[in-house]
C-alpha positions as CSV (number, residue, x, y, z in Angstrom):
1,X,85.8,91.9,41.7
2,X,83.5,89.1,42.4
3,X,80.3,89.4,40.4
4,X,76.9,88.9,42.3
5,X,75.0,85.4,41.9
6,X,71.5,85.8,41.8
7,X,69.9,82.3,41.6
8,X,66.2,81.3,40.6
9,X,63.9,81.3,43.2
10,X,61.4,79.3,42.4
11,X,63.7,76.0,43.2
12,X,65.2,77.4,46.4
13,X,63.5,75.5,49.8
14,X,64.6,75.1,53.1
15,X,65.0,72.2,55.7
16,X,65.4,73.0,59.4
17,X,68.9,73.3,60.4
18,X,72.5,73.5,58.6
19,X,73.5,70.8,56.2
20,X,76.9,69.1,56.8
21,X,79.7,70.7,55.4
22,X,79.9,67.6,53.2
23,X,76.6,68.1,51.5
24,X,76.1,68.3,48.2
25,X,74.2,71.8,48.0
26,X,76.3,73.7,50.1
27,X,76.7,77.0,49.0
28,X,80.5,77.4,48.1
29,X,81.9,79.6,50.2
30,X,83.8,82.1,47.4
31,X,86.3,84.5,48.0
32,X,83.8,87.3,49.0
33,X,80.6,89.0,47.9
34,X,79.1,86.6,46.4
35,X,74.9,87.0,46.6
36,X,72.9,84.4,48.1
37,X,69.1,84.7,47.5
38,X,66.4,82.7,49.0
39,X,63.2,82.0,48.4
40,X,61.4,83.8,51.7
41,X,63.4,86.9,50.9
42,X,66.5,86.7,52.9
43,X,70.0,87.5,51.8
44,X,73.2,86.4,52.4
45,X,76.7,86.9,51.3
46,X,80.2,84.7,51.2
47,X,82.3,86.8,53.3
48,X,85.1,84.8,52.3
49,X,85.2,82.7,55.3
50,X,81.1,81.8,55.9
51,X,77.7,82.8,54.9
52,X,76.5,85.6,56.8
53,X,73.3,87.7,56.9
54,X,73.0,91.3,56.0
55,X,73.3,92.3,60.0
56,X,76.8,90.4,59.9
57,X,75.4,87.1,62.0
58,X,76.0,83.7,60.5
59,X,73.5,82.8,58.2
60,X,70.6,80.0,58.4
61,X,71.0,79.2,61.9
62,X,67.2,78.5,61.9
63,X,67.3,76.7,58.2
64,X,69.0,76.6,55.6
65,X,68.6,77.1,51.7
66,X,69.0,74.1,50.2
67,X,69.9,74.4,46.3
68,X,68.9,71.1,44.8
69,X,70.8,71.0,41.1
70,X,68.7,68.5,39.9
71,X,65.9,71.4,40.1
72,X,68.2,73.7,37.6
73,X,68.7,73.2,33.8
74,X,72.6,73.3,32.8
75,X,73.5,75.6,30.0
76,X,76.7,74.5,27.6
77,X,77.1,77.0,24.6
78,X,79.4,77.5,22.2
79,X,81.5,80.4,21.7
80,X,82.6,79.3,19.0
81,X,81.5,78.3,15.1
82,X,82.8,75.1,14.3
83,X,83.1,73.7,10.7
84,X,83.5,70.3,8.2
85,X,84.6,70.6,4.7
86,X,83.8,67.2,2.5
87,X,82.7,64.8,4.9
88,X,79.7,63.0,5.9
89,X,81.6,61.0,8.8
90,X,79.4,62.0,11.7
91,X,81.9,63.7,14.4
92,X,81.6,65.0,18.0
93,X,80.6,68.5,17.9
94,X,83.9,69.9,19.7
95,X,81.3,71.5,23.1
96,X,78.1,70.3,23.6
97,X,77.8,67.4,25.5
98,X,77.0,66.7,28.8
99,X,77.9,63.9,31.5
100,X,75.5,61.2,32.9
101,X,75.8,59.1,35.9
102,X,74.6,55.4,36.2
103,X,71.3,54.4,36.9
104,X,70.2,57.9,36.5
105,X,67.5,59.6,34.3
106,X,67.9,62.9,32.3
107,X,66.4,65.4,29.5
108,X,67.9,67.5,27.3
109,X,67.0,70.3,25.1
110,X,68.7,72.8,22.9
111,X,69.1,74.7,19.1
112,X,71.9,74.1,16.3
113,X,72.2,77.3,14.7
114,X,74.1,76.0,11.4
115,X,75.1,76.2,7.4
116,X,75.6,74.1,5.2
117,X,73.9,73.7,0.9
118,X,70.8,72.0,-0.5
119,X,73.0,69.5,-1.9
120,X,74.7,68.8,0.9
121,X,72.1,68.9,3.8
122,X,72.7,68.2,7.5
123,X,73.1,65.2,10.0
124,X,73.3,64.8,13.5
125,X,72.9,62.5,16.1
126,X,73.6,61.7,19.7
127,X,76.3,59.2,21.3
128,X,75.7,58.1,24.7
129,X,76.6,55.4,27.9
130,X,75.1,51.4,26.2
131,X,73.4,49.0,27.9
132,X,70.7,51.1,28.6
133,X,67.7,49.7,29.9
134,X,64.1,48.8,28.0
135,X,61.9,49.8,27.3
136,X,62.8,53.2,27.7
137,X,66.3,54.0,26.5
138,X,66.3,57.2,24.6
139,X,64.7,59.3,22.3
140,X,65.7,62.3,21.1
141,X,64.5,64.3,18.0
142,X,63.5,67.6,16.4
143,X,61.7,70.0,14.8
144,X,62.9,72.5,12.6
145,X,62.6,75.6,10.3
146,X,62.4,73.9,7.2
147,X,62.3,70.3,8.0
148,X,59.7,67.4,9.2
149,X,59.9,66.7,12.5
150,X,61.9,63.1,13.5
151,X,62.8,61.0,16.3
152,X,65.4,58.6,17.4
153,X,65.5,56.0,19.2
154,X,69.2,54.5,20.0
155,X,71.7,56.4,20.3
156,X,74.2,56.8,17.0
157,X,71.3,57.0,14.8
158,X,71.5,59.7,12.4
159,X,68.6,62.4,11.9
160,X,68.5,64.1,8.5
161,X,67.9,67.6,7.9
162,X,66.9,68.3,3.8
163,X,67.2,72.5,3.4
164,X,66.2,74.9,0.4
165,X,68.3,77.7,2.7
166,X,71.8,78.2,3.6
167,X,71.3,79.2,7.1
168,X,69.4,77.0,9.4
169,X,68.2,76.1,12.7
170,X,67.1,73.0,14.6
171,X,65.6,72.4,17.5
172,X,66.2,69.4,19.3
173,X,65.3,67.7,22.6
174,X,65.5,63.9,24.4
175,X,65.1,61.9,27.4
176,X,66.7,58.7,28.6
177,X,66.9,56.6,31.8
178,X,70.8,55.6,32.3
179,X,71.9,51.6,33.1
180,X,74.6,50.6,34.9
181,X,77.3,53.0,32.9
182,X,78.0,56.1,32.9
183,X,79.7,58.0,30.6
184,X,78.7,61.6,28.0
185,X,76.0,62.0,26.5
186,X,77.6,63.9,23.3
187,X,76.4,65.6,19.9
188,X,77.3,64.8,16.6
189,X,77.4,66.0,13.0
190,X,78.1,66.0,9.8
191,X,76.9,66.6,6.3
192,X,74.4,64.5,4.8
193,X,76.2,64.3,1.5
194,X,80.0,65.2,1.2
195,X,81.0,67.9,-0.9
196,X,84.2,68.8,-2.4
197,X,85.5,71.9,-1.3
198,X,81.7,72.8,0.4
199,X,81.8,73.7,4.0
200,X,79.2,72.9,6.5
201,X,79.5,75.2,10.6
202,X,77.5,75.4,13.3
203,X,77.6,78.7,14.9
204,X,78.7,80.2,17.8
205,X,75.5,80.4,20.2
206,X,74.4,77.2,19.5
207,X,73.7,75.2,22.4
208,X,72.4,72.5,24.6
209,X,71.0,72.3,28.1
210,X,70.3,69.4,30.3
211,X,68.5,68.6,33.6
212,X,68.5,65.3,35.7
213,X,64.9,63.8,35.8
């Protein structure tokens, strides 16, 4: 059964006409039932073949919803904990990163729900395309439950988290304007200080969304 798409309004517009089929934002046209809603109110539906209106007639004929996805945050979770025993070898976190194209510009925010010991603390960074222009770049940082706030500014360099708690969360965000390469922008991790035999997760439901500025 194909489960109903209801989309934010508020970054739904319209231009006069149909788009090509080529366009970017074209509605996919999915194997039936799918909900289309648009800003002034109308509805329409993927009847498996094109979008049509609640009457039955094709849709839009007069103009056409245009989804934009640089209006809409993307959501990347995990659904899964992941964990590191005895190692403070920053390593990609196994889900959340996010691609990039060149020349482009993009923010990012998200949590890191994790656990790790006061002895051993917590690290993380992000890895992303080089060559990016000045003066700009990046910057990403945090704030956190029971942590200063921090910043970075190049990519690979690693923001420490020092906790009096076993659980933990961080809240992180960033922002950079792309060069000529593109490439992931990917999260990393690690404990600050190895232990023997100590592990270090990051929960399931942790999670990062981005947005192209």
């Amino acid at each position: 059964m194909q489960v109903p798409l209801v989309l934010d309004q508020v970054h739904i517009a319209e231009i006069a006409g149909p788009p090509p089929s080529t366009s970017p934002y074209y509605p996919p046209l999915w194997t039936g039932g799918a909900v289309f809603v648009i800003e002034t109110g109308r509805i329409a539906y993927s009847n498996g073949t094109v979008w049509v209106d609640m009457q039955g007639h094709t849709a839009f004929l007069d103009g056409w919803a245009v989804l934009d996805p640089a209006n809409f945050w993307t959501t990347i979770k995990k659904i899964a904990t992941e964990t590191v025993t005895n190692s403070a070898a920053l390593q990609d976190d196994d889900v959340l990163k996010f691609p990039v194209a060149a020349s482009k510009s993009y923010s990012w925010r998200g949590a890191l729900f994790y656990n790790t010991t006061a002895a051993q603390n917590f690290k993380y960074t992000f890895t992303g395309p080089s060559g990016l222009p000045s003066p700009f770049g990046v910057r990403f940082g945090h704030s956190a439950n029971l942590a200063a706030s921090a910043m970075a500014s190049a990519f690979g360099s690693a923001l420490a988290l020092v906790v009096s708690a076993t659980d933990n969360i961080v809240m992180f965000s960033g922002a950079m304007v792309n060069g000529a390469n593109a490439g992931n922008v990917q999260l990393q991790w690690a404990q600050n200080t190895a232990g023997v035999g100590i592990t270090t997760s990051v929960y399931r439901g942790s999670y990062i969304e981005w947005i192209e500025t």
